[in-house]
VOBA-1610 file (N, C-alpha, C; in pm, whole numbers, padded with zeros to 5 digits, always signed):
BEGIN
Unk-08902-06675+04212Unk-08893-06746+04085Unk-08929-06892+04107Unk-09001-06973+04021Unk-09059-07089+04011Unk-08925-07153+04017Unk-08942-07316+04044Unk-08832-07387+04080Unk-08781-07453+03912Unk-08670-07458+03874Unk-08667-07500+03766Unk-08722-07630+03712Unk-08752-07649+03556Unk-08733-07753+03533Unk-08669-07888+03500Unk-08755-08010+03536Unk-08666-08134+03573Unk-08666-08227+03389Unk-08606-08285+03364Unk-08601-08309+03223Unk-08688-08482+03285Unk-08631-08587+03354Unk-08683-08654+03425Unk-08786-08674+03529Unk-08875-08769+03524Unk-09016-08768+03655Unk-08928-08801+03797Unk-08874-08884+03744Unk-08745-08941+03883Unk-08712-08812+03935Unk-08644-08729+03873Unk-08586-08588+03922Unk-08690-08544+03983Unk-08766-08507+03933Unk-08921-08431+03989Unk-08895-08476+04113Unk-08931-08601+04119Unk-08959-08694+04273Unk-08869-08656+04394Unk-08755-08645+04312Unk-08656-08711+04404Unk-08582-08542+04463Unk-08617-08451+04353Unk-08548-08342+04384Unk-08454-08266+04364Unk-08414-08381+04218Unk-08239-08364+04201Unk-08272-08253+04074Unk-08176-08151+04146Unk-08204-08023+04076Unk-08155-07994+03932Unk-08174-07884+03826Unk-08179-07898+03695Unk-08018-07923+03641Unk-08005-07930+03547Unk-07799-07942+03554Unk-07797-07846+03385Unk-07929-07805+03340Unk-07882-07783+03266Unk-07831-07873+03082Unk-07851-07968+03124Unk-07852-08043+02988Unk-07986-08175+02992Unk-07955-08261+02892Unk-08116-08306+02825Unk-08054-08427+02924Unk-08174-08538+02966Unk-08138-08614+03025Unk-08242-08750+02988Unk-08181-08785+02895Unk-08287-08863+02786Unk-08287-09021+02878Unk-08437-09125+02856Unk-08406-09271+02913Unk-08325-09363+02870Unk-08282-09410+02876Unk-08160-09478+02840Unk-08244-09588+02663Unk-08140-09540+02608Unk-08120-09586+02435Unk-08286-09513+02394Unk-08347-09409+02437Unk-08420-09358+02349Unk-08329-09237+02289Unk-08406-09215+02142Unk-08361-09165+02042Unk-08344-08993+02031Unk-08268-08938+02008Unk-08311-08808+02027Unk-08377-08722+01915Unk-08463-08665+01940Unk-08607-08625+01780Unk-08530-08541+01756Unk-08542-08559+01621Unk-08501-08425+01528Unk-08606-08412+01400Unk-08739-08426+01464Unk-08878-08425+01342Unk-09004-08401+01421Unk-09082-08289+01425Unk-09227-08278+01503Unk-09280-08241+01337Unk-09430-08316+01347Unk-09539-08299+01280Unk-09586-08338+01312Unk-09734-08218+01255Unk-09845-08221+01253Unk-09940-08210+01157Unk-10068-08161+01145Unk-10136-08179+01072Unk-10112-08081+00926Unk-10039-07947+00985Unk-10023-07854+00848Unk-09891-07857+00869Unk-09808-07843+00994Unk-09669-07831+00967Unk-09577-07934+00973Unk-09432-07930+00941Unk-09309-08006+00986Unk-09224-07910+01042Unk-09149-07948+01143Unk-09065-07847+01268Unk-08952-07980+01227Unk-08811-07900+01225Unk-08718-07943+01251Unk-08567-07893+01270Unk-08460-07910+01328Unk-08351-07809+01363Unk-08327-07758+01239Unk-08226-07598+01228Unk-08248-07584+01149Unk-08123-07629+01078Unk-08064-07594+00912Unk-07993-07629+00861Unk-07910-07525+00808Unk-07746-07493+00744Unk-07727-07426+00676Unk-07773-07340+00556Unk-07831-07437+00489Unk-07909-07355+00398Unk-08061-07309+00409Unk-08064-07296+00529Unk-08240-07204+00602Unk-08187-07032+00589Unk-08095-07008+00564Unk-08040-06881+00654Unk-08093-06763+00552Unk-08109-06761+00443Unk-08195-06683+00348Unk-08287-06699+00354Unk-08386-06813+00359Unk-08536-06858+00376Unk-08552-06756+00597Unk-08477-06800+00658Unk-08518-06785+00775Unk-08500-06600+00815Unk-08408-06546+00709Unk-08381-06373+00674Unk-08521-06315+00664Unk-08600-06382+00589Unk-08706-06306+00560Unk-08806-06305+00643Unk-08840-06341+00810Unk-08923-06320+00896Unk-08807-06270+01006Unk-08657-06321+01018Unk-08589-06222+01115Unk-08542-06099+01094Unk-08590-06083+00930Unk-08505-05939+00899Unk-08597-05816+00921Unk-08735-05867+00928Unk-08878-05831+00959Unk-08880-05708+01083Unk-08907-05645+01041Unk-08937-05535+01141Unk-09059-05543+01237Unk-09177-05562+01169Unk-09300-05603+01227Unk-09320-05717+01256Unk-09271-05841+01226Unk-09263-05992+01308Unk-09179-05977+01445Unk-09040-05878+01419Unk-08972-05856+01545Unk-08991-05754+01670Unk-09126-05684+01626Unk-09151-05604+01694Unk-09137-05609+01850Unk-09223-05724+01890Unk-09184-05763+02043Unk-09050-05814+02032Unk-08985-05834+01982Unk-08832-05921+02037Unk-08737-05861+02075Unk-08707-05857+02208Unk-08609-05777+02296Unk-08460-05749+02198Unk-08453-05828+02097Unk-08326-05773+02043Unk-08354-05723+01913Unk-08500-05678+01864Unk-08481-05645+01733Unk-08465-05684+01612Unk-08514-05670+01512Unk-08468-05734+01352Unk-08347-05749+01313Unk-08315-05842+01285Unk-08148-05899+01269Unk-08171-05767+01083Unk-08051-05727+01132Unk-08034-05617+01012Unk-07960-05664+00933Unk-07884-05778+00885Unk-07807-05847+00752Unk-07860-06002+00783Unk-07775-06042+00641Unk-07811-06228+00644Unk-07685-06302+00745Unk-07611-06203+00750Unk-07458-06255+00876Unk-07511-06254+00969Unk-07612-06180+01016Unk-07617-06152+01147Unk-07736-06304+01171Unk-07818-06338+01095Unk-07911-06462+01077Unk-07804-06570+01075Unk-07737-06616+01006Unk-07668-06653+01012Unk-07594-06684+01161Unk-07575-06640+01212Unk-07487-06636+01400Unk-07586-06696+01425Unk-07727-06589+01443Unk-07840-06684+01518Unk-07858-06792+01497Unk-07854-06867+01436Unk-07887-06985+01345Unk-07767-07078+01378Unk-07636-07018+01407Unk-07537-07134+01486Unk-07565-07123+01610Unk-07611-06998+01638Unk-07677-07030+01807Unk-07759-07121+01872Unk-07830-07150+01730Unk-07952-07255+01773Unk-07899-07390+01749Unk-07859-07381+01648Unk-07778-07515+01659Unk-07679-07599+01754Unk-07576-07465+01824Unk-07493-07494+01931Unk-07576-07531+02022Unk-07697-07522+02032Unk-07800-07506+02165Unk-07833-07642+02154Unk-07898-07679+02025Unk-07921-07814+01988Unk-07861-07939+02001Unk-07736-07908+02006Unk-07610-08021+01996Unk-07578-08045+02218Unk-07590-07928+02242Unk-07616-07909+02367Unk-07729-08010+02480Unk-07834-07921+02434Unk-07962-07986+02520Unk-08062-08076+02421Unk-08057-08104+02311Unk-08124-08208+02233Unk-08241-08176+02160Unk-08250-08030+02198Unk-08395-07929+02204Unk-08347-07812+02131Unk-08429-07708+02033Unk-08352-07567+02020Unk-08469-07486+01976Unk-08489-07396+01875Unk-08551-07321+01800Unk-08513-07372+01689Unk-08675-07445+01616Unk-08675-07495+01512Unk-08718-07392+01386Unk-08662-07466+01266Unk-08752-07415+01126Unk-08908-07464+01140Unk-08993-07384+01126Unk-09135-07470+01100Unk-09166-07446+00925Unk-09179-07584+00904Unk-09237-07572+00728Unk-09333-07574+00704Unk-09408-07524+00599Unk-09593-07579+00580Unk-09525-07749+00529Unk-09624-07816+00594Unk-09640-07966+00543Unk-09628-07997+00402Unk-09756-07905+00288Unk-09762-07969+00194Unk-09638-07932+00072Unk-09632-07791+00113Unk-09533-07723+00021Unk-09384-07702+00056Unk-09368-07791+00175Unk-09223-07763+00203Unk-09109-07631+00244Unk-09221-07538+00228Unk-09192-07415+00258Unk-09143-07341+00391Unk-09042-07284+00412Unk-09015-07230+00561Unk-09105-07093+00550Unk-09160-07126+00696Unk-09241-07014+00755Unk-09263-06943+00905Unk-09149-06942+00968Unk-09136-06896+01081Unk-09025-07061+01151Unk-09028-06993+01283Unk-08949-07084+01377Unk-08999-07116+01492Unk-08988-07233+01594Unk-09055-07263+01717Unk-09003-07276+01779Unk-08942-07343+01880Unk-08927-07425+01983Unk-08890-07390+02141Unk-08736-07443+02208Unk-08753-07424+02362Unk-08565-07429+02382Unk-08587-07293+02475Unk-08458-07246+02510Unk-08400-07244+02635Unk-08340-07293+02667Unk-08291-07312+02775Unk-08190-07155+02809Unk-08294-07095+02959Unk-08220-06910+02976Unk-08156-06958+03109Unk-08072-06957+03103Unk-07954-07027+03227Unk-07968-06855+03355Unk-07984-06771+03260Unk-07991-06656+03333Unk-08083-06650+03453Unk-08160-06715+03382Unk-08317-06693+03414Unk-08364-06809+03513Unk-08284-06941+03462Unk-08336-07053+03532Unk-08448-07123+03448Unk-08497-07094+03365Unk-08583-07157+03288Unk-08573-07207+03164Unk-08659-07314+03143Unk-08662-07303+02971Unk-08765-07243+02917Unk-08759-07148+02785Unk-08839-07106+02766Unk-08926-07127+02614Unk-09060-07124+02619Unk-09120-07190+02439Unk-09166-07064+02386Unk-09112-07011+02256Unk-09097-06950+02184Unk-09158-07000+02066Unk-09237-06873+01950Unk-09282-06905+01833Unk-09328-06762+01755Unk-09256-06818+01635Unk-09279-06659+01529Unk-09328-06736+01420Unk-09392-06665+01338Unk-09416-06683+01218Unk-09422-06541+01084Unk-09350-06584+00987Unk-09414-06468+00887Unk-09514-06436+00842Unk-09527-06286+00838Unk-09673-06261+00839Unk-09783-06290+00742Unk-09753-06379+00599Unk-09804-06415+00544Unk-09899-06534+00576Unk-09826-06588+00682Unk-09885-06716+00781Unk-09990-06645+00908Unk-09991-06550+00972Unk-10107-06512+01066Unk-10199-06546+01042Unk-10268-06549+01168Unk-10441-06590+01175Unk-10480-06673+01154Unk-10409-06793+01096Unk-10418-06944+01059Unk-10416-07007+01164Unk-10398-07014+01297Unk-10367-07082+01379Unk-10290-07180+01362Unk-10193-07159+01276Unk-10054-07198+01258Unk-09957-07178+01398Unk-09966-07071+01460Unk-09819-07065+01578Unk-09915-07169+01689Unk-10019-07218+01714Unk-10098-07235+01816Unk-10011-07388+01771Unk-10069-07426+01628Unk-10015-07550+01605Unk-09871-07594+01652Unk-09779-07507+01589Unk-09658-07523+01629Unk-09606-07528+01776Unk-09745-07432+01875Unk-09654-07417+02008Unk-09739-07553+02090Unk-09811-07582+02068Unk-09909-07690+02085Unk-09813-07850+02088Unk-09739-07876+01925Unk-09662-07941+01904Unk-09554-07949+02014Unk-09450-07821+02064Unk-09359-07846+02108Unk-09358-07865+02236Unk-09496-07817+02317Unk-09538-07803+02451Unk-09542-07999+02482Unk-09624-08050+02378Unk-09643-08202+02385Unk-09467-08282+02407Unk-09407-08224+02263Unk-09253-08300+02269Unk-09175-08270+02378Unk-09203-08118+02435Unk-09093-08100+02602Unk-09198-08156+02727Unk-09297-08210+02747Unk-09347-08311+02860Unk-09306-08439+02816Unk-09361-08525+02681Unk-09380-08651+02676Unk-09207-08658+02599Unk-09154-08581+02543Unk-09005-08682+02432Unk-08912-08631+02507Unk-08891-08503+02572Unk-08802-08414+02670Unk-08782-08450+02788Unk-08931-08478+02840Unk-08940-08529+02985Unk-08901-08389+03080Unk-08972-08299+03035Unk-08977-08171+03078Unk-09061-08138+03180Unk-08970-08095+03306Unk-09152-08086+03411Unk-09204-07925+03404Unk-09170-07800+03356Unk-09207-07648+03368Unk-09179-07602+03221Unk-09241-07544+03135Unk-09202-07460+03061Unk-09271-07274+03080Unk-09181-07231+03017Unk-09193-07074+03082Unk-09224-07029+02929Unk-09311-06927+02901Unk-09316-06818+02847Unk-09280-06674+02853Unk-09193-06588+02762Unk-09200-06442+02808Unk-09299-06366+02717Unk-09353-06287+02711Unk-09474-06208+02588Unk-09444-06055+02642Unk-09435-05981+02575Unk-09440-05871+02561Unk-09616-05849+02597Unk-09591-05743+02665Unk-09735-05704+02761Unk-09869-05629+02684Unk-09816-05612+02531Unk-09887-05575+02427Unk-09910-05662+02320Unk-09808-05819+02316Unk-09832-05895+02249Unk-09963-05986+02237Unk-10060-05927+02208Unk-10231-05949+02255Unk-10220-06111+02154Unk-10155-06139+02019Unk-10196-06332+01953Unk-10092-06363+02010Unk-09973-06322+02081Unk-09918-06448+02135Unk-09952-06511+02271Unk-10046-06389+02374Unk-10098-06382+02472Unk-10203-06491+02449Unk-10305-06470+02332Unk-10362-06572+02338Unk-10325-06687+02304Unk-10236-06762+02219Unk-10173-06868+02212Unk-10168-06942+02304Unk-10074-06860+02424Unk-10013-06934+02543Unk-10134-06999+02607Unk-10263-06889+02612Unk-10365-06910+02695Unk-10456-07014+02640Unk-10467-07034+02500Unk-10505-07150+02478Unk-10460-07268+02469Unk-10314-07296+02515Unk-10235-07405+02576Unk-10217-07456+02706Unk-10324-07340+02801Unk-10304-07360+02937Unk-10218-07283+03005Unk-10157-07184+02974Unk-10038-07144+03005Unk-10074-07061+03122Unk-10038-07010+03253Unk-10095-06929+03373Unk-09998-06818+03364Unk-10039-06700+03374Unk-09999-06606+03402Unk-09943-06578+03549Unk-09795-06600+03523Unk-09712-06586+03703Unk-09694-06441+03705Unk-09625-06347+03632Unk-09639-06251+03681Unk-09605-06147+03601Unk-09615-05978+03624Unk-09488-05904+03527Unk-09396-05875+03537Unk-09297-05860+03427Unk-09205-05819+03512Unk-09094-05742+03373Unk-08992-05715+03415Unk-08872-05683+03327Unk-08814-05748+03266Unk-08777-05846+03149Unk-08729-05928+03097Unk-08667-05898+03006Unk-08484-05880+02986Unk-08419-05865+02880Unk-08403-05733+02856Unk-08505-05624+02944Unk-08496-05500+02898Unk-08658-05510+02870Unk-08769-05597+02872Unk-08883-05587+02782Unk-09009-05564+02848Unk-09074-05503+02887Unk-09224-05501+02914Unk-09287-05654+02908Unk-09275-05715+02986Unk-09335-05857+02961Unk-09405-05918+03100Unk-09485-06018+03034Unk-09538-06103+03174Unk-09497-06235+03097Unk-09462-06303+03204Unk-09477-06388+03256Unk-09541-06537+03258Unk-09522-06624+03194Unk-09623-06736+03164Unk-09576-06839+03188Unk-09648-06943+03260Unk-09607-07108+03290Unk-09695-07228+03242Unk-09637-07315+03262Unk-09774-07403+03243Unk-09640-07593+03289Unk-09728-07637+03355Unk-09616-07780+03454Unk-09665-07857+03397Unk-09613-07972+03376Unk-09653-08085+03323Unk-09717-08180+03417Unk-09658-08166+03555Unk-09784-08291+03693Unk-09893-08154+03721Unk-09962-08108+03663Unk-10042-08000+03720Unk-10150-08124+03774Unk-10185-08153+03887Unk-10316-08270+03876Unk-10433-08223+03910Unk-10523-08345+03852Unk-10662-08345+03866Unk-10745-08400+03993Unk-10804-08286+04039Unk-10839-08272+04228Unk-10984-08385+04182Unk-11035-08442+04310Unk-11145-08506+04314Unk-11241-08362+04261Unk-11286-08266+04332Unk-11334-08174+04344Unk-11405-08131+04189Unk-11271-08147+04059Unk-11289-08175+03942Unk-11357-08255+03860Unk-11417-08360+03932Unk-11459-08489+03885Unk-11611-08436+03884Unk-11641-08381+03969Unk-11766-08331+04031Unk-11844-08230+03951Unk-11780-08177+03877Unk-11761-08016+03824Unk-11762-08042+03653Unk-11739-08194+03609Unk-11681-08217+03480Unk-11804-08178+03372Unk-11759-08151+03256Unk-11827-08128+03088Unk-11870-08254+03064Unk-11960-08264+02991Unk-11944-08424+02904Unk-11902-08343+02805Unk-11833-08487+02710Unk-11773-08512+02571Unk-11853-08573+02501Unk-11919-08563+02382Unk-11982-08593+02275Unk-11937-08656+02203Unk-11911-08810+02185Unk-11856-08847+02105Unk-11925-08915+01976Unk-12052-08877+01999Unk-12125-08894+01858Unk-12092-08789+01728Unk-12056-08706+01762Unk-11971-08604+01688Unk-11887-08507+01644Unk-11829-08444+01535Unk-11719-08382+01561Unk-11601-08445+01594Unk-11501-08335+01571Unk-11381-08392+01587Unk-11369-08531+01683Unk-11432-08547+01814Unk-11438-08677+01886Unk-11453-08779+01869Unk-11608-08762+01747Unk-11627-08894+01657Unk-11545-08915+01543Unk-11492-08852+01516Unk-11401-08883+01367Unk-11261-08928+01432Unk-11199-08914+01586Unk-11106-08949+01623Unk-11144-09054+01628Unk-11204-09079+01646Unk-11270-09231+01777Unk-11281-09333+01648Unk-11347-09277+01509Unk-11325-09345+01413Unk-11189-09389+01324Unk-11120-09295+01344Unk-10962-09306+01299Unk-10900-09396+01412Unk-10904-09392+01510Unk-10886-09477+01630Unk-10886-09600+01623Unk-11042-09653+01569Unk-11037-09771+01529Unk-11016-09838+01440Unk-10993-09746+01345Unk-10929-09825+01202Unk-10815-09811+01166Unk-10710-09792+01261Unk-10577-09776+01307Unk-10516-09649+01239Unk-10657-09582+01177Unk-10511-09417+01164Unk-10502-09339+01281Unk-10427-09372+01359Unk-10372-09343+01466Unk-10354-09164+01485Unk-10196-09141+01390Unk-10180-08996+01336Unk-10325-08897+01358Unk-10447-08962+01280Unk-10529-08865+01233Unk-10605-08860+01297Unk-10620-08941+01436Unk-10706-08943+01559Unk-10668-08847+01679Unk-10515-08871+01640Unk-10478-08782+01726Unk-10437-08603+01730Unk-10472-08605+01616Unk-10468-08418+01524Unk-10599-08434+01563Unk-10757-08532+01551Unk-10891-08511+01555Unk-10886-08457+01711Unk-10837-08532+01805Unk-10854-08474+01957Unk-10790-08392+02024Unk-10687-08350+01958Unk-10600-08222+01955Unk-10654-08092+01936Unk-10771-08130+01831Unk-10847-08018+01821Unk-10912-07969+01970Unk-11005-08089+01969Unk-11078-08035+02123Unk-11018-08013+02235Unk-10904-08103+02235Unk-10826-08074+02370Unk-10812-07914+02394Unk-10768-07827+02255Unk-10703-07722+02245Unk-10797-07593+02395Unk-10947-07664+02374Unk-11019-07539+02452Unk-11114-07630+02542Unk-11063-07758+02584Unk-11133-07813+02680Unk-11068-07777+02841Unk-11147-07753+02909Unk-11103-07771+03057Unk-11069-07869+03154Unk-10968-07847+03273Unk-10960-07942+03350Unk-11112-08010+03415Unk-11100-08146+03419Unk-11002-08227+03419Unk-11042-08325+03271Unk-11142-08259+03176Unk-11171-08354+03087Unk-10994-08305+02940Unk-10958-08196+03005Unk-10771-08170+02924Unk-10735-08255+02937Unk-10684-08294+03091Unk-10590-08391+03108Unk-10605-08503+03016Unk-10765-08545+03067Unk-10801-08652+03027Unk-10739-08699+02860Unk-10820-08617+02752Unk-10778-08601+02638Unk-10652-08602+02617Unk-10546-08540+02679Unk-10448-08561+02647Unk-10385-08682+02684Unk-10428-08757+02802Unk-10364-08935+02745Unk-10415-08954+02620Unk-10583-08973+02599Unk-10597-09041+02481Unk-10512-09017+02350Unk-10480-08852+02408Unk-10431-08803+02288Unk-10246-08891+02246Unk-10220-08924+02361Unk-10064-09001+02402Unk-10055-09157+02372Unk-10213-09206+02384Unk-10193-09313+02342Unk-10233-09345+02180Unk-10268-09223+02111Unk-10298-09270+01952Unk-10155-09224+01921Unk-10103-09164+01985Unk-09925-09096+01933Unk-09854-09243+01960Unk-09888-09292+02027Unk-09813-09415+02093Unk-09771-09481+02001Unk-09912-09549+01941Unk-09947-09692+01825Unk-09902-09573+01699Unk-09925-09477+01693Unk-09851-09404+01517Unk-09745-09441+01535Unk-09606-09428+01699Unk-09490-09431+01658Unk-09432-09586+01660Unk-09526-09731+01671Unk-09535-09848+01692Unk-09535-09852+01571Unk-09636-09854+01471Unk-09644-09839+01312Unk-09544-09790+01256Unk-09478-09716+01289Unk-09359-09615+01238Unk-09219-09701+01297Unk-09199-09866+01346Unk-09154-09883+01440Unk-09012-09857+01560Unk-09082-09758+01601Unk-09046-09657+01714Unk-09067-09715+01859Unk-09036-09889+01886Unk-09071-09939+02014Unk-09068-09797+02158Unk-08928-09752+02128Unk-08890-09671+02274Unk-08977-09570+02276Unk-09020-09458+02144Unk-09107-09368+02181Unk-09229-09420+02180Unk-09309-09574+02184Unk-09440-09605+02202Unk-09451-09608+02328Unk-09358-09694+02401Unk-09368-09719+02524Unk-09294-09610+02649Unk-09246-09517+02593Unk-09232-09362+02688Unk-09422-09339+02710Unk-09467-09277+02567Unk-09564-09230+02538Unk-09683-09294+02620Unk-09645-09455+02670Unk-09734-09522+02657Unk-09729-09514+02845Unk-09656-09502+02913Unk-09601-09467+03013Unk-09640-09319+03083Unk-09640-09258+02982Unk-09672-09117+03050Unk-09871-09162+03004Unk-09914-09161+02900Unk-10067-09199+02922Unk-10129-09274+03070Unk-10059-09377+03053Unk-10108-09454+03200Unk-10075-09353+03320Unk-09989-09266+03332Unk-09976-09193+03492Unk-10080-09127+03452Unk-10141-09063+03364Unk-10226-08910+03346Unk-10374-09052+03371Unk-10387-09136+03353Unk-10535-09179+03319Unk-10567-09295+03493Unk-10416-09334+03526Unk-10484-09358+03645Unk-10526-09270+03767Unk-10511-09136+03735Unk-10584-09024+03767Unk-10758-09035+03789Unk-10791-09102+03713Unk-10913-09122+03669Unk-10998-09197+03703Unk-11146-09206+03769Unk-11185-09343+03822Unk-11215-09455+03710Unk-11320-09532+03714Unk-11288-09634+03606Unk-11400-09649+03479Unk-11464-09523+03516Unk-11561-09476+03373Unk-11515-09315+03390Unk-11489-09231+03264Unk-11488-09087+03262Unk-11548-09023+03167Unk-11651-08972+03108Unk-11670-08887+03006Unk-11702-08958+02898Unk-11789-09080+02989Unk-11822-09202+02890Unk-11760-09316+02831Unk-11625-09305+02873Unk-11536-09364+02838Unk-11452-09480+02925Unk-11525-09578+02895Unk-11417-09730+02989Unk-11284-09665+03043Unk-11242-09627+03136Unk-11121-09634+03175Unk-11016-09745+03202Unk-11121-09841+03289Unk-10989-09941+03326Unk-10967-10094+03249Unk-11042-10105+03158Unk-11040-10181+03044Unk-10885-10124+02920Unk-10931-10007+02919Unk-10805-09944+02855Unk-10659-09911+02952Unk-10670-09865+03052Unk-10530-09894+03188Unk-10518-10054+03154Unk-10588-10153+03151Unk-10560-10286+03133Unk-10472-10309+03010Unk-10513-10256+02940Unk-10471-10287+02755Unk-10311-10239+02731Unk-10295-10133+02796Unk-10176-10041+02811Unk-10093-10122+02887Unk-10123-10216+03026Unk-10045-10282+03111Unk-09950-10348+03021Unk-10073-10388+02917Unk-10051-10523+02882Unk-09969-10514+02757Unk-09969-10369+02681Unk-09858-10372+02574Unk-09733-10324+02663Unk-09742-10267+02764Unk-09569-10245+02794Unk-09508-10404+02820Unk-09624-10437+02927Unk-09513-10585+02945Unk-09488-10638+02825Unk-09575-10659+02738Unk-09539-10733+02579Unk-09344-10614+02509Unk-09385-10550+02519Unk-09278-10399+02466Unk-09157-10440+02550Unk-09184-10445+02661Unk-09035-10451+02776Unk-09001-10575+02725Unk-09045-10650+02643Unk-08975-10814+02662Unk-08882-10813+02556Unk-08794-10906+02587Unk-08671-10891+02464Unk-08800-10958+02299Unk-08865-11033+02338Unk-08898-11095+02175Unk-09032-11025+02168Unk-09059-10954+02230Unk-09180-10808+02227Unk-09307-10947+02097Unk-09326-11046+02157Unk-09443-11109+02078Unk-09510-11242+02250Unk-09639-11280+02191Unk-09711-11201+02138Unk-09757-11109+02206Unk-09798-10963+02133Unk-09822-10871+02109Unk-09980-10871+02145Unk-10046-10792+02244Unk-10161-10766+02252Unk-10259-10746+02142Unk-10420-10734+02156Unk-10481-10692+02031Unk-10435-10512+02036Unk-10466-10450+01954Unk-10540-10287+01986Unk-10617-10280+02031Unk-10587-10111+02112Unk-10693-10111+02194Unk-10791-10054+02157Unk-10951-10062+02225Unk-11021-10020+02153Unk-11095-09925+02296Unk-11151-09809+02235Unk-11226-09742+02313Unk-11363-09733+02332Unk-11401-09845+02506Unk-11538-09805+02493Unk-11601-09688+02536Unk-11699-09714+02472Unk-11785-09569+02503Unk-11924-09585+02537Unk-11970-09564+02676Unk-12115-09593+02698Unk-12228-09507+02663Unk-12316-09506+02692Unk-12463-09466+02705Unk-12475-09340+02769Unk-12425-09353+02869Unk-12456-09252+02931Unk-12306-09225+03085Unk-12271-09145+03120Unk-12184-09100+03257Unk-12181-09177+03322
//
């Protein structure tokens, strides 16, 4: 069995093994809100338990689930203080996911801590009126980001039922590696991981895609980027990240950490800019000092330069924004 996960990078380092509860940086906030571009995820509430009946009472949504369709609204109900007790617990649980525009509950997401097992694990259902939308991708996409960068999560685990062919692909379009099969809960399942220090070998550098940023989602980030919609730059490169390869993933996903950064600066969220802004800089000094067309150490500069501004008690003055260059050519 894989070594558990560390909620802290310090831990990672240092070795100090899992304990089992959330282990947040000191005076950051604990989330109780993920969105994205179609959904809102959040713990759930007393009055979900009829709205949340109608995908657990589901026979065919529960098909893979080692325990079956909850057969009354009591029995939803328990689950639903389960998640909550879990919540109040580790800071993390199985969320409601809503559609964005209509407010509507439509399945549940998030990450469970299996003490049995040693792992935490990321979970996602939806009702079947929602399939094929790439709605659960969104949602598991979302929570994979909040347990590395807001959790400070170093392993998350998947279980799938060995016939579950869209949740199989989900995982796999999140990166997720197939460790192994095995028996789980009673269930026909394999096995799925995916680490948050997975790093990027020289070997990779050698081997890399270019990125196009004259168009598509890249250029419309890159344009939201600079005209500070932050949010909508970072749903634009989310897209591509979703099916790009190492090491131009990684890559994307700082950029993708530092437009989350300045949304939660705007939103003013000092502690989650400068987490966010913290984990971007480890993933990008990975990187030599042009990548995929893209200035690297002009931007590592810019980032230096808002934490020290951020760490200071009168946080002024305040750097410009940063801006992303982009050359000619590799």
């Amino acid at each position: 069995m894989k070594s558990r996960g560390r909620y802290q990078e310090s831990c990672l380092r240092s070795g100090v093994p899992w304990r089992g509860h959330i282990n947040r940086p000191y005076n950051e906030p604990v989330r109780t809100l993920i969105e994205t571009r179609r959904l809102i995820l959040r713990p759930f509430e007393p009055d979900d338990i009829e709205a949340a009946f109608a995908w657990f009472g589901d026979p065919i949504v529960m098909h893979f689930t080692p325990s079956g369709p909850d057969t009354s609204v009591e029995q939803t109900k328990a689950r639903l203080a389960n998640y909550q007790e879990h919540q109040t617990e580790h800071g993390f649980s199985k969320w409601i996911v809503l559609d964005r525009h209509l407010s509507r509950p439509i399945g549940d997401s998030g990450l469970l801590v299996l003490q049995e097992y040693g792992w935490i694990d990321l979970g996602f259902r939806l009702a079947q009126p929602y399939w094929g939308q790439g709605l659960a991708t969104e949602a598991a996409l979302a929570w994979v980001r909040a347990a590395f960068d807001d959790f400070h999560i170093g392993q998350l685990t998947a279980i799938v039922h060995a016939e579950n062919f869209a949740s199989i692909r989900v995982l796999e379009k999140l990166g997720f590696l197939t460790e192994r099969r095995d028996t789980i809960m009673g269930m026909n399942s394999i096995v799925f991981s995916l680490n948050a220090n997975d790093s990027v070998t020289d070997s990779c550098f050698r081997h890399r895609m270019s990125l196009d940023w004259t168009r598509g989602d890249l250029h419309e980030g890159l344009r939201c980027f600079h005209s500070g919609a932050f949010f909508e730059a970072h749903e634009h490169w989310e897209s591509v990240w979703l099916t790009a390869q190492e090491p131009e993933k990684t890559f994307l996903q700082a950029l993708i950490q530092v437009a989350a950064a300045f949304h939660h600066f705007q939103r003013g969220n000092y502690a989650g800019t400068i987490s966010l802004l913290q984990s971007a800089l480890r993933r990008l000094d990975a990187y030599p000092e042009a990548f995929a067309r893209v200035a690297v150490a002009p931007l590592r500069a810019t980032i230096r330069l808002w934490l020290g501004a951020l760490e200071t008690p009168s946080r002024s003055p305040l750097p410009l924004l940063p801006r992303l260059e982009i050359g000619s050519t590799e």
